[in-house]
N, C-alpha and C positions, 0 to 999 in steps of 0.2 A: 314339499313345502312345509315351514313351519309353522306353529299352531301359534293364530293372533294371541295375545296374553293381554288380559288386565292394565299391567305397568304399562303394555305397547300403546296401549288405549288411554290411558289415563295422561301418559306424555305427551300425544295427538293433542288430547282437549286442552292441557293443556298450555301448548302450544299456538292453539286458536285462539285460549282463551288471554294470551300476550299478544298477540298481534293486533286482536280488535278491540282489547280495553280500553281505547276512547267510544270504542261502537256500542258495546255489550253489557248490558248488568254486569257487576263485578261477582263473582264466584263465592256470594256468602252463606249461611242460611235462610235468610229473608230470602235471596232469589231462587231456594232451592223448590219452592213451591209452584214460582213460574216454568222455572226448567220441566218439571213434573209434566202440567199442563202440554207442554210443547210436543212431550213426547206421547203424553196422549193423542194427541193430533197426529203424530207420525207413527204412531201403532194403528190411529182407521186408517190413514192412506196404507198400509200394508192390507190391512182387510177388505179397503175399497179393490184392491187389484184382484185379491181372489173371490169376493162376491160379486162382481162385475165378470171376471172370466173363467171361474168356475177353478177348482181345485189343479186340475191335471195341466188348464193351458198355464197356468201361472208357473207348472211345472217344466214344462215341456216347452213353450215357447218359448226361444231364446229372447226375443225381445221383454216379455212379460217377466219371464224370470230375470233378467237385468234391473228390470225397474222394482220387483221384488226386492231382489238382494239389495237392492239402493237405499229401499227406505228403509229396508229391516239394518242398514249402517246408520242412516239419520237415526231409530230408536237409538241405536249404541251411543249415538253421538250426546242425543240427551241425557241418556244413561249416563255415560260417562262423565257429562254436568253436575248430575245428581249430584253424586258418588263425592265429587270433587265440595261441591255446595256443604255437603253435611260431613266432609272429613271424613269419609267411610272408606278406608284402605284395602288393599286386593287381596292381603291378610286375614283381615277382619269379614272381610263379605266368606272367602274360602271357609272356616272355620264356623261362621254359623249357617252357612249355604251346608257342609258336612253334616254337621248337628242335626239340621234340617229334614236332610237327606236319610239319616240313620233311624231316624224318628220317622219321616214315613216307609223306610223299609220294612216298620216292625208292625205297620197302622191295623193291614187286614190279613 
């Protein structure tokens, strides 16, 4: 299987986000702060599933891990709002996501 990418994600949103724009805030920075929000909301439904059934079943049960995996895709989904909201390209996030990364490799 290949490895989701950025652009794969980014073309999904949007994608969603043509189909529903008579339904949907329009993809600006003014709405990038509601998108934000939303996905707060769907980072506790990922935490409600593992503090509700504990570390391993969210692991280990097919159904719990299902509905896992589901909303940790709704985060992406808002993520991938974000991203699109503030013009932040799969470039641009890699290169300072690296930066990041090389900086705390050297922290402790």
């Amino acid at each position: 299987m290949e490895d989701f990418t950025l652009n794969e994600m980014l073309d999904m949103q949007r994608a969603l986000q043509e189909k529903y724009k008579d339904r949907w805030e329009p993809i600006t920075p003014e709405t990038g702060k509601h998108k934000l929000l939303w996905m707060i909301g769907e980072i506790g439904e990922v935490i409600d599933i593992i503090k509700k059934n504990g570390d391993q079943a969210a692991v280990s049960n097919p159904e719990l891990r299902n509905d896992l995996v589901e909303e940790m895709a709704d985060v992406l989904m808002y993520f991938g709002d974000v991203m699109l909201c503030y013009g932040i390209t799969p470039d641009e996030l890699k290169a300072v996501h690296t930066r990041k990364f090389k900086k705390n490799m050297t922290r402790w």
